[in-house]
N, CA, C and O of each residue as an XYZ file, in Angstrom:
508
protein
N       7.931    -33.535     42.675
C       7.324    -32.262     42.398
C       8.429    -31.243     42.156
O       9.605    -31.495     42.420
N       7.945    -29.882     41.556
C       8.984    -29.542     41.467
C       8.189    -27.779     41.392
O       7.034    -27.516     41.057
N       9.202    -26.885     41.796
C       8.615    -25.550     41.811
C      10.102    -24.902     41.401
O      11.178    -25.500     41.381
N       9.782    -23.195     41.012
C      10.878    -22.403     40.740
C      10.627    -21.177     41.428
O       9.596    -20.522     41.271
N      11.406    -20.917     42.059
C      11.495    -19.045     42.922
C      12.828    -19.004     43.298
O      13.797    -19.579     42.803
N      12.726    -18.041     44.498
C      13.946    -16.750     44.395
C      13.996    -17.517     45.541
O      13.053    -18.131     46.041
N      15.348    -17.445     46.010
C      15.784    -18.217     47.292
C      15.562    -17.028     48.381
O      16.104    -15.925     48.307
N      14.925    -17.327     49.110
C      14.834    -15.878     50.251
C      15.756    -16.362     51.530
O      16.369    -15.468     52.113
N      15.867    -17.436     51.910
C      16.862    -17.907     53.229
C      17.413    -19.063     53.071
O      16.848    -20.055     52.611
N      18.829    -18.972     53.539
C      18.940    -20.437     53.958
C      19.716    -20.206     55.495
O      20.327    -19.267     56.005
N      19.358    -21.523     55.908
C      19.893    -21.390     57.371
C      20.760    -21.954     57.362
O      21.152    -22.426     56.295
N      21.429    -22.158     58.500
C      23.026    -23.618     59.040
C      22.131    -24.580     58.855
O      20.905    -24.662     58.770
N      22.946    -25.207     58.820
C      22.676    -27.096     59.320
C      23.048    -26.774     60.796
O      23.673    -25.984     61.504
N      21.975    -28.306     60.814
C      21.191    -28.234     62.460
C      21.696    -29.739     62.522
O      21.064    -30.467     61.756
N      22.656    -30.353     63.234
C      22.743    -31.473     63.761
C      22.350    -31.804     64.972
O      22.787    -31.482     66.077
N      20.876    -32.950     64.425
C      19.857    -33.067     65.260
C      20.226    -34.489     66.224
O      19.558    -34.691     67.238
N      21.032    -35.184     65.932
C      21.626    -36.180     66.600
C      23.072    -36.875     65.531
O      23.141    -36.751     64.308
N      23.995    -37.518     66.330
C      24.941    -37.895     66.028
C      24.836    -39.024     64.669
O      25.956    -39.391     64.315
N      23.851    -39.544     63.972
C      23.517    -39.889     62.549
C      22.962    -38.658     61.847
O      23.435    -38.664     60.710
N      22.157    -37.588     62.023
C      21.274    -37.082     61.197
C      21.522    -35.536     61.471
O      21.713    -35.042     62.583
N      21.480    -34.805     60.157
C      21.630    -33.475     60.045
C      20.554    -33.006     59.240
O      20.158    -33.803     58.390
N      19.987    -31.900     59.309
C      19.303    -31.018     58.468
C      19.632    -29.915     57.630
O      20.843    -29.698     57.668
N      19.094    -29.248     56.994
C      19.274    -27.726     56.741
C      17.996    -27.077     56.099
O      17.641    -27.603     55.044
N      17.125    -25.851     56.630
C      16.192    -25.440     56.025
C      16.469    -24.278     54.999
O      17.462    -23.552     54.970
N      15.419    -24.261     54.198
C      15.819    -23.044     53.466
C      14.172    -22.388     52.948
O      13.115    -22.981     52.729
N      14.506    -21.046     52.887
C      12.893    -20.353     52.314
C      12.529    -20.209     50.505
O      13.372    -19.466     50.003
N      11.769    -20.594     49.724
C      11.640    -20.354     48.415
C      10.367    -19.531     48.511
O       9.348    -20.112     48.885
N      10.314    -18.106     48.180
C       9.865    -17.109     47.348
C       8.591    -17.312     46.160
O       8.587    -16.708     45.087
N       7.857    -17.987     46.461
C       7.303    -17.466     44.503
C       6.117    -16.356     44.310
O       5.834    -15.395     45.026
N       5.700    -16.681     43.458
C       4.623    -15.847     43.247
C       5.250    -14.046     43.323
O       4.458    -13.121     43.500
N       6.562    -13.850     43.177
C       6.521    -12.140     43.257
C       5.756    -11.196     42.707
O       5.295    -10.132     43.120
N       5.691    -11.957     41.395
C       5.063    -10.773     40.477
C       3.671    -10.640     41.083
O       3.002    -10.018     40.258
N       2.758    -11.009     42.394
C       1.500    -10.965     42.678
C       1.212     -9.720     43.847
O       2.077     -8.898     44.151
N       0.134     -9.741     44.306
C       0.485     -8.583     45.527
C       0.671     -9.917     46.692
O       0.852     -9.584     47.863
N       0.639    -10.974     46.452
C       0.404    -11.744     47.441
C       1.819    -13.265     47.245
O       1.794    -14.379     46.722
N       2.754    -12.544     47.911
C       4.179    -13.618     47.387
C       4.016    -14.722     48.080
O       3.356    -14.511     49.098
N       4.374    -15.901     47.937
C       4.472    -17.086     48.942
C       5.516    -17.501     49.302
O       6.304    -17.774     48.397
N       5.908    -17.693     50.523
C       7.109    -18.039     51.058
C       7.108    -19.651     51.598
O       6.292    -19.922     52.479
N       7.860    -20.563     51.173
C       7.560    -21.715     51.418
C       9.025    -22.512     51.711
O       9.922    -22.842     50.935
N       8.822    -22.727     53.647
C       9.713    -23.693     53.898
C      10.349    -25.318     53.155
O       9.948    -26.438     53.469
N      11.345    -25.011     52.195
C      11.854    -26.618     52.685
C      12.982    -27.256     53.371
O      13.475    -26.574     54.270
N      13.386    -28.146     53.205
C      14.770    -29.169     54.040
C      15.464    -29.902     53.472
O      14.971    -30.868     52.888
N      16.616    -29.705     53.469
C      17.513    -30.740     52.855
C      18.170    -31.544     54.089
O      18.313    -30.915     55.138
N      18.565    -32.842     54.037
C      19.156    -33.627     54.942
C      20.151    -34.419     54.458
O      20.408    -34.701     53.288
N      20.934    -34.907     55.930
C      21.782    -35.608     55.456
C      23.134    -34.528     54.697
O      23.496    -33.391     55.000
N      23.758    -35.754     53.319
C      24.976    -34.951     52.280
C      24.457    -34.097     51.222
O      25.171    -33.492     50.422
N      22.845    -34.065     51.258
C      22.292    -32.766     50.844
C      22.438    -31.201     51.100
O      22.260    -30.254     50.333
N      22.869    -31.255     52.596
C      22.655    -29.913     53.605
C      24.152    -29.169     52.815
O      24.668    -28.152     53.276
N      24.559    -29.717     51.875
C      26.089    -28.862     50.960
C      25.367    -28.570     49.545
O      26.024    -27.970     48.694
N      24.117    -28.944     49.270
C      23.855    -28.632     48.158
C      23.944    -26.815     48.281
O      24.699    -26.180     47.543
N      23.090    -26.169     49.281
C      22.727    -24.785     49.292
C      24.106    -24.046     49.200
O      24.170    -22.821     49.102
N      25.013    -24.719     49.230
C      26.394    -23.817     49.940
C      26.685    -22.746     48.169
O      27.250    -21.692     47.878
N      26.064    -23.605     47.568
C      26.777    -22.614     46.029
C      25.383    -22.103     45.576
O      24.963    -22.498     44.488
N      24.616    -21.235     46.342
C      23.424    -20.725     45.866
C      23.249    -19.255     47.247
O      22.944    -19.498     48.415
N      23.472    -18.117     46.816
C      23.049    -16.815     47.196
C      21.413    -16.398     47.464
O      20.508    -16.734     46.701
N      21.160    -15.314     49.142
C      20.349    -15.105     48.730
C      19.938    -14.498     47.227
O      20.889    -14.238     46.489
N      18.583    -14.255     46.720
C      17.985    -13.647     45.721
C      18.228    -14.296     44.405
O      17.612    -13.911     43.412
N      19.256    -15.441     44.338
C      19.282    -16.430     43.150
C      17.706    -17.273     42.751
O      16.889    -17.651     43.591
N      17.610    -17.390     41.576
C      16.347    -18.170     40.652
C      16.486    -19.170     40.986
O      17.484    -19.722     40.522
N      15.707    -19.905     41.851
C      16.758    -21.704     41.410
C      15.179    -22.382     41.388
O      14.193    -21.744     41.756
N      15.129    -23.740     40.907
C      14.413    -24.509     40.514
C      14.757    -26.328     41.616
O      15.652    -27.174     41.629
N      13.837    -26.178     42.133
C      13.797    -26.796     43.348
C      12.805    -28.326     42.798
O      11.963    -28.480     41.914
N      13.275    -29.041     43.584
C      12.468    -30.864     42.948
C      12.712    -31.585     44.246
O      13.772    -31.994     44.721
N      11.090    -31.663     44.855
C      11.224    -31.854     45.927
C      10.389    -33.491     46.211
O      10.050    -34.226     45.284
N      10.238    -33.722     47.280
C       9.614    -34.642     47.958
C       8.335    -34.000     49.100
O       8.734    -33.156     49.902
N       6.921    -34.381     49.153
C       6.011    -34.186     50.055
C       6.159    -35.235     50.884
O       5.986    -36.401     50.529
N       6.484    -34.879     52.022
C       6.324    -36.024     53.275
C       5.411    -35.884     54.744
O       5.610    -35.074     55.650
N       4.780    -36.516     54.697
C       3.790    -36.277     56.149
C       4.257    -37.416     57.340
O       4.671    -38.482     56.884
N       4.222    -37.269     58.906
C       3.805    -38.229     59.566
C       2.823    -38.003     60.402
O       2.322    -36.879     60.409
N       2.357    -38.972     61.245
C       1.254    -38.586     62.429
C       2.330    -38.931     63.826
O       3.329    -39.650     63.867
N       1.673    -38.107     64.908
C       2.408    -37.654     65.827
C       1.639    -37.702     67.086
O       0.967    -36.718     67.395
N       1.674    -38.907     67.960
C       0.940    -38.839     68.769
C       1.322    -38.272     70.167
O       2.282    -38.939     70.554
N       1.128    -37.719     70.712
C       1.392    -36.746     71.831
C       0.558    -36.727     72.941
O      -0.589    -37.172     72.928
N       1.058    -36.265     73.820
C       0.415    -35.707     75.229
C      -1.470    -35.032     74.596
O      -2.575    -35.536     74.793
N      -1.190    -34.132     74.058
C      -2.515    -33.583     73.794
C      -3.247    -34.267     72.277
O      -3.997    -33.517     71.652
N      -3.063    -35.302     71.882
C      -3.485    -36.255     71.030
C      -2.666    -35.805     69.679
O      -1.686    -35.063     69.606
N      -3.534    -36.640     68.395
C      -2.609    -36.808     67.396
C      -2.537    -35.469     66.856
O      -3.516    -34.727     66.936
N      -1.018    -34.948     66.092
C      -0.743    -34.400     65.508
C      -0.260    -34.523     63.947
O       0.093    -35.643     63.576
N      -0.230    -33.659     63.199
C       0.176    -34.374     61.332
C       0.634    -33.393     61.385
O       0.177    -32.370     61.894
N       2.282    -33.673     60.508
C       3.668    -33.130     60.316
C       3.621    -32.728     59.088
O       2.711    -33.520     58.842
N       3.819    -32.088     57.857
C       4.082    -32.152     56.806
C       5.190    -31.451     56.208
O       5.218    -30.240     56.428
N       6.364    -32.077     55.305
C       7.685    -31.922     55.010
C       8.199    -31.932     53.806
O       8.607    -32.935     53.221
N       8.195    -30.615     53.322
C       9.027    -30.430     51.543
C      10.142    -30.945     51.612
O      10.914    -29.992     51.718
N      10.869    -32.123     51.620
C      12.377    -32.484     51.389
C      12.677    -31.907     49.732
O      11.988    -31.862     48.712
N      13.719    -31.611     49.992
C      14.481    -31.147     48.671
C      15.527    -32.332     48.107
O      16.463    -32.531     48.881
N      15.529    -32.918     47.237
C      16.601    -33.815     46.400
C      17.229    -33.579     45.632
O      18.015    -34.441     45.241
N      17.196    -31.910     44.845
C      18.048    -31.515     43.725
C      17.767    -29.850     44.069
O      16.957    -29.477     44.917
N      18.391    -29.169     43.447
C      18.528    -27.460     43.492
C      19.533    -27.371     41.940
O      20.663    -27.747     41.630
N      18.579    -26.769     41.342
C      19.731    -26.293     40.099
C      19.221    -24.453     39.856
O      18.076    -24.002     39.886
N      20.277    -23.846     39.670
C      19.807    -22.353     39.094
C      19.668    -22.296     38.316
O      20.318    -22.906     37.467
N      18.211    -21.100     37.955
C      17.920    -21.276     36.909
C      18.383    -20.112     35.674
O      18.513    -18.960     36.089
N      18.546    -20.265     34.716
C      19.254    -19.623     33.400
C      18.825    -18.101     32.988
O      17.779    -17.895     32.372
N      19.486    -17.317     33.276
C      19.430    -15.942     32.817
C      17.855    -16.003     31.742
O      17.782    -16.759     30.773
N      16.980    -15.282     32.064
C      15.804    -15.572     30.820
C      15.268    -16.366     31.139
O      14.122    -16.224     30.712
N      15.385    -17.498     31.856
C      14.724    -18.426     31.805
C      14.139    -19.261     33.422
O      14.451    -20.268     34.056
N      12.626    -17.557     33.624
C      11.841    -18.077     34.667
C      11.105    -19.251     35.157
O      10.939    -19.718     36.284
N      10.712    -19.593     33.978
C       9.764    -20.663     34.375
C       9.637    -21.353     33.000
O       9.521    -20.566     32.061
N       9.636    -22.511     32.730
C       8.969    -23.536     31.895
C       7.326    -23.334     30.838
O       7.032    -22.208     31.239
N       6.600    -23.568     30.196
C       6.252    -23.731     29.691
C       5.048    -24.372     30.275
O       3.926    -23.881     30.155
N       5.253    -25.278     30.797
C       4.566    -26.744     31.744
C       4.255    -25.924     32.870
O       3.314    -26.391     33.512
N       4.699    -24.911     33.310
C       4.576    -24.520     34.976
C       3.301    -22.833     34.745
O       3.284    -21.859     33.992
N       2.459    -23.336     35.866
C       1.390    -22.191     36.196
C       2.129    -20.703     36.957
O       3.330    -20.534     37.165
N       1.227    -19.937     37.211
C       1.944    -18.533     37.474
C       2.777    -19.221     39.242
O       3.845    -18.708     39.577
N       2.453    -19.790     39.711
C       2.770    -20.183     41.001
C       4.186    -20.804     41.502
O       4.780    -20.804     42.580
N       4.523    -21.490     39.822
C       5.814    -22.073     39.313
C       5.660    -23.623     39.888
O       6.641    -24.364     39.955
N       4.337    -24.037     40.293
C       4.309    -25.292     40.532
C       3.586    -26.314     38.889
O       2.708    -26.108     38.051
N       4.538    -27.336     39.159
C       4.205    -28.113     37.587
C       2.924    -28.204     37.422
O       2.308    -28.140     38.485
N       2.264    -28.335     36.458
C       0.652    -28.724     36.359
C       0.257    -29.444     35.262
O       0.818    -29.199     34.194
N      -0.543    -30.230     35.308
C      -0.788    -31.512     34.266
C      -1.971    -30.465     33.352
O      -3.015    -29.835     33.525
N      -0.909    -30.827     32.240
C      -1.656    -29.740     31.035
C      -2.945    -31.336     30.661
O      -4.159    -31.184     30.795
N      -2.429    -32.465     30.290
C      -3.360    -33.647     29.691
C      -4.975    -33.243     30.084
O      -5.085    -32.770     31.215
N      -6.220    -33.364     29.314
C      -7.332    -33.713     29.821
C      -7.301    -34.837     30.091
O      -6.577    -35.735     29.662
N      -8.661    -34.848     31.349
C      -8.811    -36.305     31.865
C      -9.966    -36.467     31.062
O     -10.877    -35.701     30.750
N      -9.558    -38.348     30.651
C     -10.142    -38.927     29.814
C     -11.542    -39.751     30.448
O     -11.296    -40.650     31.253
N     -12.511    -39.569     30.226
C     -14.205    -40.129     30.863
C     -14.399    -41.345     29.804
O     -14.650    -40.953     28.665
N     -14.339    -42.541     29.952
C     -14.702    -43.319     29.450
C     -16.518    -43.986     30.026
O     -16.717    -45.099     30.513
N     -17.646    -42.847     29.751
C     -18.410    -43.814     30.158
C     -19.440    -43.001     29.509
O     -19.342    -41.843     29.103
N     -21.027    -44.257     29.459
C     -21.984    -43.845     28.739
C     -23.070    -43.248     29.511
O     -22.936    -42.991     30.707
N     -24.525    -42.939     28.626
C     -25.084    -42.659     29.360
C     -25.731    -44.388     29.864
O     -26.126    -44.435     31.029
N     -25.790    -45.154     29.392
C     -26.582    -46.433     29.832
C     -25.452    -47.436     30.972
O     -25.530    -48.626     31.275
N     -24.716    -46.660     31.284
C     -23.983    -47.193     32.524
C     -24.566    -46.845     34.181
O     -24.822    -45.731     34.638
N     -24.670    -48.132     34.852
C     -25.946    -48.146     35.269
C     -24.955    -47.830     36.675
O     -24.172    -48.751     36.906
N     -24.896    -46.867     37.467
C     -24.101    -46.886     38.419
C     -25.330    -46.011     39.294
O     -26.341    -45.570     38.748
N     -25.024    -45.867     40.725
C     -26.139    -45.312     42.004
C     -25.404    -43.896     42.776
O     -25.371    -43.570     43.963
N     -24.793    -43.173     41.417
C     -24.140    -42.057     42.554
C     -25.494    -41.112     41.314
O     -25.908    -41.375     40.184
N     -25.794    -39.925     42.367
C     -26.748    -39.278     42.031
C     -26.338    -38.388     40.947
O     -27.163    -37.653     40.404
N     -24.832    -38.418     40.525
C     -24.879    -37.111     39.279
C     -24.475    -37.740     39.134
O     -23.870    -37.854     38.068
């Protein structure tokens, strides 16, 4: 997946045990709305050096990963969900958003979906 906004934070890296490091950072979109969205992600690992050459208030164009787990606990199950980041590039003087991308700056499948079926297809769902 992939989205574009204004970098609003990045934090340190967080070494969470002696294999594994993190680093979070905040992406911005939607400014031009009365209603902006601010949306946590994470880089890990020899990723957590990608942010080092990116300023707050820079454009950058983010290509991420959705990751969930379940989490079972003392007070029963819990669900995690996790934007990993795999690339960060800035984006080009002029050049907000793509073509392909909705006001939100998230990609969106321009294709119609294709219905291959008749009316004499005999199926039991009520519409």
């Amino acid at each position: 997946m992939e989205v574009t906004g204004q970098l609003k934070l990045k934090y340190d890296t967080q070494k969470v045990s002696e294999k594994f490091q993190k680093r979070d950072f905040v992406l911005a979109t939607d400014l031009s709305t009365p209603y902006p969205q601010y949306v946590s992600f994470q880089v890990t690992q020899d990723k957590c050096t990608m942010l080092d050459s990116f300023n707050q208030g820079d454009e950058i164009k983010v290509q991420f990963n959705l990751r969930g787990r379940e989490w079972n606990g003392p007070q029963g199950i819990k669900y995690f969900n996790t934007l990993e980041a795999w690339r960060i590039e800035k984006v080009a003087a002029g050049q907000s958003s793509t073509p392909a991308q909705s006001n939100s700056g998230m990609q969106e499948n321009t294709a119609a979906p294709v219905f291959n079926s008749s009316i004499s297809d005999n199926d039991d769902l009520p519409f």
